[in-house]
C-alpha positions in Angstrom: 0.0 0.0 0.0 1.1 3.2 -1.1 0.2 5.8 1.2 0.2 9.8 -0.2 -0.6 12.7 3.2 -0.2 16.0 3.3 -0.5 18.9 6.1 -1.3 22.4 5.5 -1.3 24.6 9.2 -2.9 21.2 10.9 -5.3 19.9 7.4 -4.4 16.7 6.4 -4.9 15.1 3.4 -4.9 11.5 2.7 -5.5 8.9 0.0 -4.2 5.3 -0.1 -3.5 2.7 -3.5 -3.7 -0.6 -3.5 -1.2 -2.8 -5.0 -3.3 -3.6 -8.1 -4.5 0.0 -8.4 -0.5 1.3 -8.7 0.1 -1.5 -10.9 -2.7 -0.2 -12.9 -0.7 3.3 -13.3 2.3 1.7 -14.7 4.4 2.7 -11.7 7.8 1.2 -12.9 10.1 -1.2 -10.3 12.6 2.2 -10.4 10.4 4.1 -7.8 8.9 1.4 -5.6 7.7 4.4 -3.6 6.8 8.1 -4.2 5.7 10.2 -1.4 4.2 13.4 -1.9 4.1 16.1 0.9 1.0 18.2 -1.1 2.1 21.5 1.7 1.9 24.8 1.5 3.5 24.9 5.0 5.9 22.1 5.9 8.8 24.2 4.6 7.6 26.8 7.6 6.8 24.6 9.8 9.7 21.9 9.8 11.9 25.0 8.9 15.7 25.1 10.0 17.3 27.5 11.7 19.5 29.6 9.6 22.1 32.2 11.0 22.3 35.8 10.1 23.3 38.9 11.8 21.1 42.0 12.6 21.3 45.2 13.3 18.7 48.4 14.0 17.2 51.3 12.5 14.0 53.7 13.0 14.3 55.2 16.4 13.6 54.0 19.7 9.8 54.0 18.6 10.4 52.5 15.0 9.0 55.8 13.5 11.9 55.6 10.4 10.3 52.1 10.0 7.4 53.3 8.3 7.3 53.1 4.4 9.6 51.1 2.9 10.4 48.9 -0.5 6.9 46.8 0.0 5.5 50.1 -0.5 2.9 49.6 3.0 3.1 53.0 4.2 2.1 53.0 7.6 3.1 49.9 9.2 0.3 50.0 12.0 -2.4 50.8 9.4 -1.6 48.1 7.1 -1.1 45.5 10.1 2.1 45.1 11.0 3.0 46.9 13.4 6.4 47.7 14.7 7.8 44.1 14.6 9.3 44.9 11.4 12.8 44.4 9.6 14.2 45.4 6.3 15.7 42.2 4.6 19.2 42.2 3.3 19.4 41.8 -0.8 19.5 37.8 -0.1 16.4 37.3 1.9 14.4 40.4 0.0 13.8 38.3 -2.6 13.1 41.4 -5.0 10.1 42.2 -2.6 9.1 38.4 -3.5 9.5 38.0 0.4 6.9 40.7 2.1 4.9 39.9 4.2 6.5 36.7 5.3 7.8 36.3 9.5 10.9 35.3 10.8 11.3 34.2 14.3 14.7 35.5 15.5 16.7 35.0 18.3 20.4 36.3 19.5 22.8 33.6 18.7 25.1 33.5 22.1 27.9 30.8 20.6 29.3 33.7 18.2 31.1 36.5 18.3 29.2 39.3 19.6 27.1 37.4 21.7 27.8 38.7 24.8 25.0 41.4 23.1 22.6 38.9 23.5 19.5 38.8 25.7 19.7 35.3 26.1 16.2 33.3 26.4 14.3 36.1 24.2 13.4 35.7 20.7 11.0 38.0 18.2 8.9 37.5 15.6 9.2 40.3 12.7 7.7 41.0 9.6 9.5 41.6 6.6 8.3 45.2 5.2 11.5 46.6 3.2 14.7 45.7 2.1 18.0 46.7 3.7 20.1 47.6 0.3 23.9 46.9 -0.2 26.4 49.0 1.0 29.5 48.5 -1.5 31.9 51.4 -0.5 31.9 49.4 2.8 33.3 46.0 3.2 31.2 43.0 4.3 32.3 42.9 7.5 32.4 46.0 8.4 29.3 48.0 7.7 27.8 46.2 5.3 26.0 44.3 6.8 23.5 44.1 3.9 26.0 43.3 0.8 25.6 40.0 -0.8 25.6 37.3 -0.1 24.7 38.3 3.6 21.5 36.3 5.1 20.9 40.1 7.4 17.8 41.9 9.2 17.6 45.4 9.8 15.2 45.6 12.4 12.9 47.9 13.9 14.8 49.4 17.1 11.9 48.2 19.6 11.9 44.5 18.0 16.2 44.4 18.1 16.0 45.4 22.0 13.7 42.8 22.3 16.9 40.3 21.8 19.7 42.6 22.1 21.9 45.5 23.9 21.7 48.7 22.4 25.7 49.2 23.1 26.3 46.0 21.1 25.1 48.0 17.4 25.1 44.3 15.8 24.7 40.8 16.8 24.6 37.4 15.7 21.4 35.9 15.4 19.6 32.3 14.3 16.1 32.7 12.8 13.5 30.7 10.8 10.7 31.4 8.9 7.7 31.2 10.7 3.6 31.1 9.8 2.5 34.7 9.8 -0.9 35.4 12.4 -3.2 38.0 11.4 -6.1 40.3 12.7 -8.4 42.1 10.4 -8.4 40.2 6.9 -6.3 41.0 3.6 -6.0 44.6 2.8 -6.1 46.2 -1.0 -4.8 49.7 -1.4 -5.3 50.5 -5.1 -3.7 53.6 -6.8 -3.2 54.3 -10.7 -5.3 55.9 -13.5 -7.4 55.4 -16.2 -5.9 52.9 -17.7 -3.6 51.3 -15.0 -4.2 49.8 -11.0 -1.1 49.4 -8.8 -3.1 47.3 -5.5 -0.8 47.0 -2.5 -1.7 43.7 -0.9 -1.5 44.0 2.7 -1.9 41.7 5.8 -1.8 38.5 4.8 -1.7 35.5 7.3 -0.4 32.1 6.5 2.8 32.7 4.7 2.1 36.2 4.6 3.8 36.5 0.8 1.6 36.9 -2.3 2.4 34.5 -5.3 0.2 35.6 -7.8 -2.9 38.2 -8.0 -5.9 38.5 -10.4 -8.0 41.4 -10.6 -12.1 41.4 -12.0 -14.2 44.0 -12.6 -17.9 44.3 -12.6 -17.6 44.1 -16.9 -14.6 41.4 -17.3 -13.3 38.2 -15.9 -10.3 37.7 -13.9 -7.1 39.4 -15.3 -3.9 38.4 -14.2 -1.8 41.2 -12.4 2.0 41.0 -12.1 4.2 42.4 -9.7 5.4 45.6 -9.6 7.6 46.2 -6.9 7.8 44.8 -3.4 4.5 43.8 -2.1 2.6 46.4 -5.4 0.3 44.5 -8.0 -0.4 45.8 -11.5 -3.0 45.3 -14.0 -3.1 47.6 -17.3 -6.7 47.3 -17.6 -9.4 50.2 -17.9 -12.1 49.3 -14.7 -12.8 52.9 -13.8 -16.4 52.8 -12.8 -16.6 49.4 -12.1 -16.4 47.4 -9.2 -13.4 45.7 -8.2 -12.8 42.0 -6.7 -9.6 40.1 -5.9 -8.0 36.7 -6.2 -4.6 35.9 -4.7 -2.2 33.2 -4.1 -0.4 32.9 -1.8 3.3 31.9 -1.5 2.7 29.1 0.6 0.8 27.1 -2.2 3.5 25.1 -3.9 4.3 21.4 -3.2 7.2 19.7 -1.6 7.5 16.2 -3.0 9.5 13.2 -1.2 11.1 10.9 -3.4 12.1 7.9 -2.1 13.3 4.6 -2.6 15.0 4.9 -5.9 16.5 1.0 -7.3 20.0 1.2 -7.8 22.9 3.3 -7.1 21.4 6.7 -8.9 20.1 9.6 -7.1 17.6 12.4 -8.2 18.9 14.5 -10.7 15.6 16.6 -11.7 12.2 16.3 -10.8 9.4 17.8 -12.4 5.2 17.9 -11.7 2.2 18.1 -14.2 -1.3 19.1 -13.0 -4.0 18.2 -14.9 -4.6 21.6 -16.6 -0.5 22.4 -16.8 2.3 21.4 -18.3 5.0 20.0 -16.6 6.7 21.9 -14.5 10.2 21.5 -13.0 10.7 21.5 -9.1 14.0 22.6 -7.6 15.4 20.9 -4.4 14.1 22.0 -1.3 16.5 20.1 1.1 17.4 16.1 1.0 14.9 14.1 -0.9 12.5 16.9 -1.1 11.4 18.8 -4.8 9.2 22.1 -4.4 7.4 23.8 -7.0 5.7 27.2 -6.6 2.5 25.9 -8.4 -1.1 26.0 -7.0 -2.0 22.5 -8.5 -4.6 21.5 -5.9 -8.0 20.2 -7.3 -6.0 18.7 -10.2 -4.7 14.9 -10.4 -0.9 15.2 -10.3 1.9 13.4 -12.5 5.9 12.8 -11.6 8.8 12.6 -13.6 12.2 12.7 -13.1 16.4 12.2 -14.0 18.4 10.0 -12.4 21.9 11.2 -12.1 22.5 8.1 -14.1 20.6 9.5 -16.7 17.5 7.5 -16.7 14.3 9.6 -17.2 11.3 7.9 -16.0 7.5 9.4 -15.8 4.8 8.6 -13.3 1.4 9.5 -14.4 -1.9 9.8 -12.3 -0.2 9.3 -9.4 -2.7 11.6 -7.2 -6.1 11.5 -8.4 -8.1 14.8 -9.4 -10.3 14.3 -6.5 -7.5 14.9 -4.0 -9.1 17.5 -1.0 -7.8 19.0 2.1 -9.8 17.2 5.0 
């Protein structure tokens, strides 16, 4: 028996193949089993601690917090608060990473940990980026040059784990599931022709994926990103009324393949939805392969490389009925 599960922030998801029924699918003797962790959230929750260094900015009330390269404005009106941090280059993501919380804590075993507050940690909100500082050297003021993993946080949040004498300290964090209050928030601006929405106050992963806009005369339109956390859509809808679809950044999948005959390891993966093409995965970590598609509702499909060059495909191996239960 062939058991495929999934979690999404405590759903699970569940369905089971005989023998005789994988048979049936032509499921080759090269992948005796293929487990597929359907999760938005797995990466979050299971997530590793990384290490990083941070720093402080904003004034002792996090005033010169406000704004910023997701384009939020005021932090408390949009929902985040003061808990905030500007993400080095590395982390930013291109503004691909607003809206998503880290859990941070002062790493003690490193230089510059006698800083610490030992015992705290803070959960922060990523709300602009920290940008490169090349006329100073990595080490030494900047802090946010590539390839450094580095927050620049809100001065209340960085007490919260740190000595003000101390300037900068070492620190471990994680990405965590973001909790909100007050639902998703659309800020629109533009003109005639032109909507730039601002997409505030997400929960779950907290980053948007994608974004469609409709208005009261047309179907769903596709936005793309402008910049950081901004949406765009060249349409006309002046005079009609607006509704929004999103996606969120914590719809993709995180596959397990395991159980591979003979001495070859994963090379390439790739997934195919029922209404997509396929689609190749990059490696999360180990044996898992992510892919930033929302392919739930649809009967999935496998294929992969062996680093022995073999390519193998496994079709229908989740069924289009799949659900979160």
């Amino acid at each position: 028996m062939a058991k495929f599960g999934t979690e999404m922030w405590g759903l699970h998801m569940q369905f089971n193949y005989s023998s005789s029924e994988l048979s049936s699918m032509k499921m080759v003797r090269s992948l005796v089993l293929l487990t597929a962790l359907l999760t938005a959230c797995v990466p979050l929750a299971k997530a590793q601690w990384s290490s990083a260094t941070a720093t402080f900015y904003g004034g002792a009330n996090g005033a010169g917090t406000m704004g910023g390269a997701c384009g939020y404005g005021n932090l408390y009106n949009a929902g985040y608060g003061v808990n905030n941090a500007a993400l080095s280059s590395a982390l930013f993501n291109d503004g691909a990473s607003c809206g998503q919380c880290y859990t941070i804590t002062c790493d003690t075993s490193r230089p510059g940990g006698q800083w610490c507050k030992s015992g705290y940690s803070i959960t922060v909100t990523a709300t602009n980026l920290c940008p490169p500082n090349y006329a100073l050297p990595s080490d030494n003021g900047g802090w946010c040059n590539p390839p450094r993993q580095h927050f620049d946080m809100s001065q209340p949040a960085w007490e919260h784990i740190g000595v003000y004498q101390g300037g900068i300290i070492p620190v471990q964090y994680q990405r965590v599931k973001c909790s909100r209050t007050g639902g998703v928030r659309f800020v629109i601006n533009g003109c005639n022709y032109f909507e730039l929405v601002n997409i505030q106050n997400l929960a779950g992963s907290g980053s948007v994926g994608a974004a469609w806009i409709k208005g009261t005369n047309t179907g769903w339109i596709q936005m793309s990103r402008n910049w950081g956390a901004n949406w765009q859509s060249n349409a006309a809808l002046v005079g009609q009324g607006l509704s929004f679809a999103i996606t969120s950044t914590a719809h993709f999948e995180l596959v397990n393949i395991q159980n591979l005959a003979g001495s070859s390891s994963i090379g390439a993966a790739w997934i195919k939805g029922t209404n997509t093409g396929w689609i190749q995965m990059s490696r999360n970590w180990g044996a898992n392969w992510q892919s930033n598609a929302a392919l739930v509702t649809q009967g999935l499909s496998f294929a992969i490389t062996t680093t022995g060059g073999q390519y193998i495909e496994f079709h229908d191996v989740a069924p289009a009925s799949w659900l979160f239960s």
